[in-house]
C-alpha positions as CSV (number, residue, x, y, z in Angstrom):
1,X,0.0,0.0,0.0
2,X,3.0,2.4,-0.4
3,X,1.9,5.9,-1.7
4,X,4.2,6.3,-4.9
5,X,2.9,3.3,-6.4
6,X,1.1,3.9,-9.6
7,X,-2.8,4.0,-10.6
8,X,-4.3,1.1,-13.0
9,X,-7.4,1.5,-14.6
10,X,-10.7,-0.5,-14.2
11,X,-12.7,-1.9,-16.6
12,X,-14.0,0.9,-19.0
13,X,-17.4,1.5,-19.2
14,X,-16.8,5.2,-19.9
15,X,-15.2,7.0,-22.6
16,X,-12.6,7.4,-20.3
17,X,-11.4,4.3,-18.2
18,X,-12.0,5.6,-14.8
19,X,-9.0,5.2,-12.8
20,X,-8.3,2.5,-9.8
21,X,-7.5,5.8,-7.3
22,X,-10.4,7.3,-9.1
23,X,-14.3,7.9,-9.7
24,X,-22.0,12.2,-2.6
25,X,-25.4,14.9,1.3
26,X,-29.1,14.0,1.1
27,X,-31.4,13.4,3.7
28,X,-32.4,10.1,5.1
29,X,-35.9,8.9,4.6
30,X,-37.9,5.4,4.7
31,X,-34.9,2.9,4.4
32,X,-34.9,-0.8,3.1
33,X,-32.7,-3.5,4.6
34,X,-29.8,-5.2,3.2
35,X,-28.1,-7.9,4.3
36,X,-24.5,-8.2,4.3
37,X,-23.3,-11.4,2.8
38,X,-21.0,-13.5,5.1
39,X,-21.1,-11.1,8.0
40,X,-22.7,-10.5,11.4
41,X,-25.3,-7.5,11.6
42,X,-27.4,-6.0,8.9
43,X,-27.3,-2.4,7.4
44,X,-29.3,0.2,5.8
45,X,-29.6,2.0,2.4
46,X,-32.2,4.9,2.3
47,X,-32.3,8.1,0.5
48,X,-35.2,10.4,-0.8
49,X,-34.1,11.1,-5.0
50,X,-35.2,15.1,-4.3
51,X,-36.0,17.3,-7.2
52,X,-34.0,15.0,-9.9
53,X,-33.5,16.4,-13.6
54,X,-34.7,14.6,-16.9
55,X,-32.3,12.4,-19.3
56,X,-32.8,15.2,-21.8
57,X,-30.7,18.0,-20.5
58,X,-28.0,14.7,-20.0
59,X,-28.6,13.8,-15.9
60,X,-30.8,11.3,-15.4
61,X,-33.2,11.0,-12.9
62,X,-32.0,9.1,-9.6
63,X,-32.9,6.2,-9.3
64,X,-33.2,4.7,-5.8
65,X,-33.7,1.0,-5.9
66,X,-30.4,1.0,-8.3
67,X,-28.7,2.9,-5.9
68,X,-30.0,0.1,-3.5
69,X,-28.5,-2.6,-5.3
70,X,-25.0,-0.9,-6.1
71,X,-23.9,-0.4,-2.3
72,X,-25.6,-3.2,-1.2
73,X,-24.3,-5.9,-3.2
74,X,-20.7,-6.7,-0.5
75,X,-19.2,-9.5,-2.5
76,X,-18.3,-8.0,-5.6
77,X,-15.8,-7.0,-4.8
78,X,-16.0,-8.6,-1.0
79,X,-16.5,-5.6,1.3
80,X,-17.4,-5.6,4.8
81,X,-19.1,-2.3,4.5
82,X,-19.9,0.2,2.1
83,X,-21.7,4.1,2.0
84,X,-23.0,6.1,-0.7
85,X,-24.1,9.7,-0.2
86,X,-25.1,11.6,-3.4
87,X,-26.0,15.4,-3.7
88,X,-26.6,18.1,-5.8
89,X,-29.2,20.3,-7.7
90,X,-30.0,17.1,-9.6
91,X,-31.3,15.4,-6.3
92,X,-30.0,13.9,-2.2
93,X,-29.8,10.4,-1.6
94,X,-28.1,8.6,1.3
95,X,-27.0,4.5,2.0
96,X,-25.2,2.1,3.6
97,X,-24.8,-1.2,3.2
98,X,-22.7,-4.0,6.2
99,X,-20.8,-3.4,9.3
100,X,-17.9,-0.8,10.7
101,X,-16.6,-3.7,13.0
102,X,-17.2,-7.2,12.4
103,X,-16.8,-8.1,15.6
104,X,-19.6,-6.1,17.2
105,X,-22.2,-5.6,14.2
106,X,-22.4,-2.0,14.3
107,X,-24.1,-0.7,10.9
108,X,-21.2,2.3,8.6
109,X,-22.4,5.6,9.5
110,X,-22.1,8.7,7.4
111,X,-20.2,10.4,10.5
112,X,-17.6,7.8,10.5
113,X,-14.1,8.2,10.2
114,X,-12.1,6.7,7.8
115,X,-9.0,6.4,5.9
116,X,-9.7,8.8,2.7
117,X,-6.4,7.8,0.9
118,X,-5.3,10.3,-1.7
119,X,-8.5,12.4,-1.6
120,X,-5.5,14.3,0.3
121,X,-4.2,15.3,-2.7
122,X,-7.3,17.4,-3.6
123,X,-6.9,19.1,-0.2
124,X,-3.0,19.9,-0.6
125,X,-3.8,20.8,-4.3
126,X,-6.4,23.5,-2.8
127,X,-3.7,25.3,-0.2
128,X,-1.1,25.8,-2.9
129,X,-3.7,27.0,-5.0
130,X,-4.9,29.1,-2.5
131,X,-1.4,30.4,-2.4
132,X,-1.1,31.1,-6.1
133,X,-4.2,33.3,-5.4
134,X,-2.2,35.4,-2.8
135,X,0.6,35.6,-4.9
136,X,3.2,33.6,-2.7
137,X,4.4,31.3,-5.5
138,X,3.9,30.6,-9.5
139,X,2.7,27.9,-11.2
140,X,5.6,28.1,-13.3
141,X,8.2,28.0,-10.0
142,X,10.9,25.9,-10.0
143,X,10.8,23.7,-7.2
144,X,14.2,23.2,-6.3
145,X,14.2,27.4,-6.3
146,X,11.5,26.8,-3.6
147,X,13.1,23.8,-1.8
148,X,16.9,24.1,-2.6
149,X,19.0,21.0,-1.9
150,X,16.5,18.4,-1.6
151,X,16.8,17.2,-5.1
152,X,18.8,17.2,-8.0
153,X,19.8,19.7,-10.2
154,X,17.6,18.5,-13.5
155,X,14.8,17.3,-10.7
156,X,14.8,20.7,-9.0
157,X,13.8,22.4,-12.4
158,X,10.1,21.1,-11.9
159,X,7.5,23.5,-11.9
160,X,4.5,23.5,-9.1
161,X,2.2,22.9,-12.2
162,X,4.1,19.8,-13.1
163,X,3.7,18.4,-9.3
164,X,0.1,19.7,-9.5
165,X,-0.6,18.1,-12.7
166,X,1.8,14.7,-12.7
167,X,3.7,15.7,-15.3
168,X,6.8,15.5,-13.0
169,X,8.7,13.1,-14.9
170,X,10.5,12.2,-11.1
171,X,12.4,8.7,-11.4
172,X,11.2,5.6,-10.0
173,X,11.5,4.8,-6.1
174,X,14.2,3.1,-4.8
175,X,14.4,1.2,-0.9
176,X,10.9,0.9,-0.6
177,X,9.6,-2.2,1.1
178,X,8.0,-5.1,-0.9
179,X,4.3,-4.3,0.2
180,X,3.1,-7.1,-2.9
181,X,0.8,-9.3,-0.7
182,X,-1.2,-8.9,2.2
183,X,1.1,-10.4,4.7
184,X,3.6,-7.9,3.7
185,X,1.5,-5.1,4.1
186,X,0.9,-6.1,7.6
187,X,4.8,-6.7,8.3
188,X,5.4,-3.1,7.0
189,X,2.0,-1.5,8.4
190,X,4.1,0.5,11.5
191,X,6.9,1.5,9.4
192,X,7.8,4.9,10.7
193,X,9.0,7.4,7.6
194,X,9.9,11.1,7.4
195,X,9.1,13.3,4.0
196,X,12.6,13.9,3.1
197,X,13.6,10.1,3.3
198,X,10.4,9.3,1.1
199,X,12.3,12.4,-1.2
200,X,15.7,10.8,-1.0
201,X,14.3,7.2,-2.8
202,X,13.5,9.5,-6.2
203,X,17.0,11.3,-6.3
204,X,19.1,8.5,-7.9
205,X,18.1,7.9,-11.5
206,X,17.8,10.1,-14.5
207,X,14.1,12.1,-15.0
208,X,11.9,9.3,-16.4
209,X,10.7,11.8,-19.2
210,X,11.0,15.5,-19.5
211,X,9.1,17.6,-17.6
212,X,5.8,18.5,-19.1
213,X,5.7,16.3,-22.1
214,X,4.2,13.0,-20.7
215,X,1.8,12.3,-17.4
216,X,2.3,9.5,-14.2
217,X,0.5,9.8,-11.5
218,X,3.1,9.9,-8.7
219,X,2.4,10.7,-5.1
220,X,6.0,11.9,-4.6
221,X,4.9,15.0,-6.6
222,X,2.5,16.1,-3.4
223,X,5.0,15.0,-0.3
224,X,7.1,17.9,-2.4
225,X,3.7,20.2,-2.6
226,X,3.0,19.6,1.3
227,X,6.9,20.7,1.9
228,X,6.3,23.5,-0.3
229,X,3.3,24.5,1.7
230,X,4.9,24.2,5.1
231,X,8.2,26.4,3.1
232,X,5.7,29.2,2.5
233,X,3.3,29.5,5.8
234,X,5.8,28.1,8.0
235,X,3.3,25.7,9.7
236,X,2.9,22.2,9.4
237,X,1.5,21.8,6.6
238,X,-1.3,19.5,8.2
239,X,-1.9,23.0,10.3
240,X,-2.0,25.0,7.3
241,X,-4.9,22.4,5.2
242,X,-6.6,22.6,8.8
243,X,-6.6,26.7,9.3
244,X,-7.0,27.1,5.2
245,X,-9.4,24.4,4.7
246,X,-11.2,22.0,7.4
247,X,-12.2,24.6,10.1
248,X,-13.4,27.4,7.4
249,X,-15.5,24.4,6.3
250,X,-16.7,23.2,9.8
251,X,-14.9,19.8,9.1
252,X,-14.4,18.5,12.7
253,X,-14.2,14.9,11.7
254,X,-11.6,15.5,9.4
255,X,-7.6,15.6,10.0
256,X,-4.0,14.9,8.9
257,X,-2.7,12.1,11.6
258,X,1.2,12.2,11.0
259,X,2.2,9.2,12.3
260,X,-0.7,8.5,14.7
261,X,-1.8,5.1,14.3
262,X,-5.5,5.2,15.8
263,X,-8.8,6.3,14.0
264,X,-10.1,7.8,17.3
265,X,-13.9,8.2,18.2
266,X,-16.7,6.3,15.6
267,X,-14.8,4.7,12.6
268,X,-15.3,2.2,9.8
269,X,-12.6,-0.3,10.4
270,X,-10.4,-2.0,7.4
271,X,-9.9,-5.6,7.1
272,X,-7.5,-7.4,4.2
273,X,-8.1,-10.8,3.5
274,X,-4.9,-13.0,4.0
275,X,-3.4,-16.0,1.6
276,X,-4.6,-18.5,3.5
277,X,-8.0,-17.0,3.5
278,X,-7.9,-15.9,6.8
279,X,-9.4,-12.1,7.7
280,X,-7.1,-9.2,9.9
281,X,-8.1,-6.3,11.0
282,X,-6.0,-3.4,9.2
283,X,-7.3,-0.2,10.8
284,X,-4.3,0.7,12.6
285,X,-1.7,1.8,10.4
286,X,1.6,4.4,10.8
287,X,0.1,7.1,7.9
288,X,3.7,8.6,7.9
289,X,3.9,6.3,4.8
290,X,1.2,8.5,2.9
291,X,2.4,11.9,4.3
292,X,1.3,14.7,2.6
293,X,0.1,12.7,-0.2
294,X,-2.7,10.3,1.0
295,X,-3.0,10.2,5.1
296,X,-6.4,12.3,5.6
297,X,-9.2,10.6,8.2
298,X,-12.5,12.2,7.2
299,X,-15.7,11.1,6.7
300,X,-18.6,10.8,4.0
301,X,-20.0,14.0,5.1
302,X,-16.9,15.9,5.7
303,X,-15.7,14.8,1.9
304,X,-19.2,15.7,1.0
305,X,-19.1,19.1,2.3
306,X,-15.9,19.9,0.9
307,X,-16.6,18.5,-2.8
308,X,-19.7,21.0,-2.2
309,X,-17.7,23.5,-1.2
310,X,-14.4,23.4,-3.6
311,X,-16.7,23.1,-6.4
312,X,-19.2,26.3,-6.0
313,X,-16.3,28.4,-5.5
314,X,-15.8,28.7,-1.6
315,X,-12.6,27.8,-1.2
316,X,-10.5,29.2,-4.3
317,X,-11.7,32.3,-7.2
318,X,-13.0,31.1,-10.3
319,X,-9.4,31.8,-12.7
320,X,-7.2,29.7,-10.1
321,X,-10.2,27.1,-9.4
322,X,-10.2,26.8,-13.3
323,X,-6.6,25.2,-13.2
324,X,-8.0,22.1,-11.1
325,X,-10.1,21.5,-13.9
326,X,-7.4,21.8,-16.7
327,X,-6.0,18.8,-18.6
328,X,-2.4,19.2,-19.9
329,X,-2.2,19.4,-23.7
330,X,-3.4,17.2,-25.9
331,X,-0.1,15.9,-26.7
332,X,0.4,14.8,-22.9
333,X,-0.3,11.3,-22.6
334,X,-0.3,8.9,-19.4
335,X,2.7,6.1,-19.9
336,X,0.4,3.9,-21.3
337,X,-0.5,6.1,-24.1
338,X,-3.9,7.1,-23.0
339,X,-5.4,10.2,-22.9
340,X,-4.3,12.5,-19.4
341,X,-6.7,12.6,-16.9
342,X,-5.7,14.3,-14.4
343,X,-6.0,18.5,-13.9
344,X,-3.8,20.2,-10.9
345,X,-5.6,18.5,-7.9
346,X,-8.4,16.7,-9.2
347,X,-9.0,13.7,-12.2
348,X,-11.6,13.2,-14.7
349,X,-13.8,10.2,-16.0
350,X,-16.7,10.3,-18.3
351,X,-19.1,7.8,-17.8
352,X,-22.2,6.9,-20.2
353,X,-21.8,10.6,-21.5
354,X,-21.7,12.3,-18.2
355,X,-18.5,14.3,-17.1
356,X,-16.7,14.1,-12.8
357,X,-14.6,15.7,-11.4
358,X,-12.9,14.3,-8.2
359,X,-10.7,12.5,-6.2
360,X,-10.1,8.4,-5.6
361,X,-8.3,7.4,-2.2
362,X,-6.9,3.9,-1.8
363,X,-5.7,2.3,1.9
364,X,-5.2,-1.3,2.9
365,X,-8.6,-1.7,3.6
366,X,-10.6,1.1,2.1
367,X,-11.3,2.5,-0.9
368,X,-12.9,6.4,-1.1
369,X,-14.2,8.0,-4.4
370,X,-15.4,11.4,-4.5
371,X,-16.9,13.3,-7.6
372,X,-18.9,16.0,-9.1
373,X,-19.9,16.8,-12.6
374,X,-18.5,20.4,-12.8
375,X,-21.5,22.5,-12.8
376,X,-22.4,20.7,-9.1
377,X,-25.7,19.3,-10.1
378,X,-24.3,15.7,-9.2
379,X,-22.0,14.9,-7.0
380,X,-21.2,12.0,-4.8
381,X,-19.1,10.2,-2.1
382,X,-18.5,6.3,-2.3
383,X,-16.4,4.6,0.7
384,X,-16.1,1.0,0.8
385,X,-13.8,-1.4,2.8
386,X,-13.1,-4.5,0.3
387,X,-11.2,-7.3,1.9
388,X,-8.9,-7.8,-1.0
389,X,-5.4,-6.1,-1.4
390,X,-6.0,-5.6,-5.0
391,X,-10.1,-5.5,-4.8
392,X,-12.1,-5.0,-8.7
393,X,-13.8,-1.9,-9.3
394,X,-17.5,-3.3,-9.3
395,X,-18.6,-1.4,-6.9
396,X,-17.7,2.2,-8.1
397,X,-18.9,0.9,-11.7
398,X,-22.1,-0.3,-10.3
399,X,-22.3,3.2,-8.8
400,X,-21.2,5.0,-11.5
401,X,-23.7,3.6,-13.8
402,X,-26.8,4.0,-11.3
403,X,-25.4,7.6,-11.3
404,X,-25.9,8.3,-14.9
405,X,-28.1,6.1,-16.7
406,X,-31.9,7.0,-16.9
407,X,-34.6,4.4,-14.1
408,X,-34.6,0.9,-15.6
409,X,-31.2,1.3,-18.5
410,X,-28.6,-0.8,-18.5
């Protein structure tokens, strides 16, 4: 589960394959039961579709009962829990589907915490945005000017927008721990790590490509971002996401751990299924491994609320927002020759003609998606807790589908 290692794609059902780390408020109403295969304890999906727009202007209607049936099915992939909170002008609908703890039965609830994965990018993305709005650094800075002596020479002549954007072209890692199977990520799950060694494993090879002309999603670029940040406000940068971001937003539930191990108060715990078939519980974890790059605890309504909030304009002005949104030139292709995907911040998938915007997260033991289309009228949050290392996308496709197909398509 290290945080540099690269995002694969899921099956494509969309124009656009939606990406592994890739593709949410209503208000509860009359629920309807599901059962959670396998497990202990029942859960609960129920949601009220709201005001809902017609297939013609291209956002379908929602659709409750499919809804139902994409959260509530926990064996594809095998899940012990899973939520789905969708919101918008184009309607509110709320569900939840299995247990936070096996060993108790308690039901997911939207006030949860969990481990949110590289949503933390979109977070970091928004401070040094934020930043470029107050004119404390350029898009088209240097980052070794910024950071001098932490990398070298031809490294140090990446801009922020490349870091933003992953078109970093930073080598490959080098010393990290084989985290290939389950029991591996359980050997290495308390490894302790500061930013600057996770810095050091990319300074001894040549640039992979030149900066700017190609796209890899790298979480190295934003352990360099958060440095930047906590270079130019001279707080931890976990302090400056929290004054510039969380408590503006009234998101108590939601923080940047450093290397505490513990999801304190309510939380959704993470399992990972072992070779032999047997079931641990994964929820403590050292997040130093994901600093600045993919440690945030939040919940479905904190992830909610900011989605909401980064998207009608709250948190950044329109010009600099616009860069979040903002593919690299056509020319710019992921590794695998595919189109980019990914703006300063956030990445995009089109599925069955309608366009997200968002943010995937992936832990041992959770997996968060978070999306809008751009104009806010849908939006959505999906956490799930699949018991595989390597889990298939089912679930978000399931959701994504439900999400933009017209009541009884497919």
């Amino acid at each position: 589960m290290s945080p540099p290692r690269a995002v694969g794609s899921m099956s494509a059902m969309t124009s656009h394959s939606i990406s592994r780390r890739a593709l949410a408020g209503g208000s509860l109403a009359a629920g309807v039961l599901l059962t959670v295969p396998g497990l202990p304890g029942t859960g609960t999906a129920a949601g009220r579709p709201g005001t809902g727009r017609a297939a013609s202007d291209g956002l379908p209607r929602l659709d409750p009962r499919a809804l139902e049936r994409a959260v509530s099915d926990l064996t594809r992939p095998p899940a012990t829990s899973a939520q789905l909170r969708v919101g918008g002008t184009g309607g509110n609908w709320y569900g939840t589907a299995g247990v936070a703890d096996t060993r108790t039965g308690r039901p997911a609830r939207a006030g949860d915490r969990i481990r949110a994965g590289s949503t933390t990018k979109a977070f970091v993305a928004t401070v040094v945005l934020q930043l470029v709005a107050d004119r404390r650094v350029r898009l088209d800075d240097p980052i070794g000017r910024r950071l001098p002596g932490l990398l070298p020479p031809a490294s140090g002549r990446i801009t922020v927008a490349q870091l933003l954007n992953h078109t970093s072209g930073l080598p490959d890692h080098r010393g990290l721990p084989d985290e290939s199977t389950p029991e591996a990520v359980i050997r290495h799950r308390f490894d302790q790590w500061t930013p600057r060694e996770w810095v050091d494993t990319v300074t001894h090879d040549p640039l992979k490509f030149r900066p700017g002309t190609k796209q890899e999603y790298r979480g190295i670029n934003y352990v360099l971002l958060a440095l930047l940040v906590q270079e130019l406000t001279g707080q931890p940068y976990g302090e400056a996401v929290h004054d510039r971001v969380l408590r503006p937003l009234g998101l108590r539930r939601t923080l940047l751990p450093g290397d505490d191990t513990r999801l304190h108060g309510p939380h959704v715990h993470g399992y990972l299924r072992m070779t032999d078939g047997s079931v641990r519980d994964v929820t403590r974890y050292n997040p130093s491994v994901s600093w600045g790059e993919g440690e945030l605890v939040s919940t479905v309504d904190d992830l909610d609320r900011f989605l909401d909030a980064l998207f009608s304009g709250v948190l950044l002005p329109s010009h600099v927002r616009a860069h979040m949104f903002t593919l690299p030139p056509k020319d710019v292709r992921m590794l695998d020759g595919t189109p980019a995907r990914y703006g300063m911040g956030l990445q995009t998938a089109t599925v069955n003609g309608v366009t997200f915007w968002g943010k995937t997260g992936e832990w041992a033991g959770y997996r968060t998606r978070m999306f809008s289309t751009r104009d806010g009228r849908r939006r959505f949050v999906l956490s799930f807790t699949p018991t595989p290392l390597n889990p298939a996308e089912d679930m978000t496709g399931r959701v994504a589908d439900a999400l933009t197909q017209s009541p009884g398509a497919g």
